[in-house]
Structure formats: C-alpha cells, structure tokens
C-alpha positions as a printed Julia matrix, in Angstrom:
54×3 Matrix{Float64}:
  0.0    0.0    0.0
  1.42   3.42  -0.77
  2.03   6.56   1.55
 -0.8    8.86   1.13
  1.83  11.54   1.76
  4.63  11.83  -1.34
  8.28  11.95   0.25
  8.09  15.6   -1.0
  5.85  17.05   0.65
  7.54  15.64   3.61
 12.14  16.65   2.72
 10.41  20.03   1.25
 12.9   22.06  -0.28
 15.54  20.38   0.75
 14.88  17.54  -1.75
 14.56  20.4   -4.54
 17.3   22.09  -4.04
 20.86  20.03  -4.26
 22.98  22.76  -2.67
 27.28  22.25  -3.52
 28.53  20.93  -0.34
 30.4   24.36   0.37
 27.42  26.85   0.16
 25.47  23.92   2.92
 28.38  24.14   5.17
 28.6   28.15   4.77
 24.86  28.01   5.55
 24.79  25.78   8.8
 27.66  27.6   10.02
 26.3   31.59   9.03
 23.15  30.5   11.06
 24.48  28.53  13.66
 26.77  31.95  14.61
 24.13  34.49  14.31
 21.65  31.92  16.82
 24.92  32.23  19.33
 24.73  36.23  18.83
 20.98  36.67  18.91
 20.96  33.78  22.45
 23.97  36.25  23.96
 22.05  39.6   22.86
 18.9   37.75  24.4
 20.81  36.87  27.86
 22.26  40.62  28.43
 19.24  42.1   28.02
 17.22  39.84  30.31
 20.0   40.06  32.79
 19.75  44.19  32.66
 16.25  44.28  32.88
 16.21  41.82  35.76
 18.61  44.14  37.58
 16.69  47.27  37.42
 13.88  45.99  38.78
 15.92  45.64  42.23
C-alpha cells in the first residue's frame, strides 16, 4: 500500500534544491553563529532588565 503523503511534501525544499557541499556548510555555520549572537544579545538584556527591577 502506498504513503498517502509523497516523500516531498515531507524533505520540502531540501529535496529540490541540491545545494554544492560548500554553500550547505557556509549556511549551517552563518546561522548557527548568528543563533549564538541573537541567544547572547537575548541573555544581556534579560539580565539588565532583571537588575533594574531591584
């Protein structure tokens, strides 16, 4: 019996798009940096806002 849901609609774009190994890694490793930055930007101002309310 088939899926009733075709493998594409489940990989997405990722099954479209065959991406030269370099451009992947620059991509996992552009967004895994600006996460960090965004999490550390996130943490300061939580920690300042926490501390004026003392």
């Amino acid at each position: 019996m088939p899926s009733p849901i075709p493998a594409s609609t489940i990989a997405g774009p990722a099954a479209a798009w065959r991406l030269p190994p370099a451009v992947d890694e620059l991509l996992l490793v552009s967004g895994a940096s600006i996460a960090g930055v965004l999490a550390v930007i996130r943490v300061i101002h939580v920690l300042r806002r926490h501390r004026h309310r003392r």
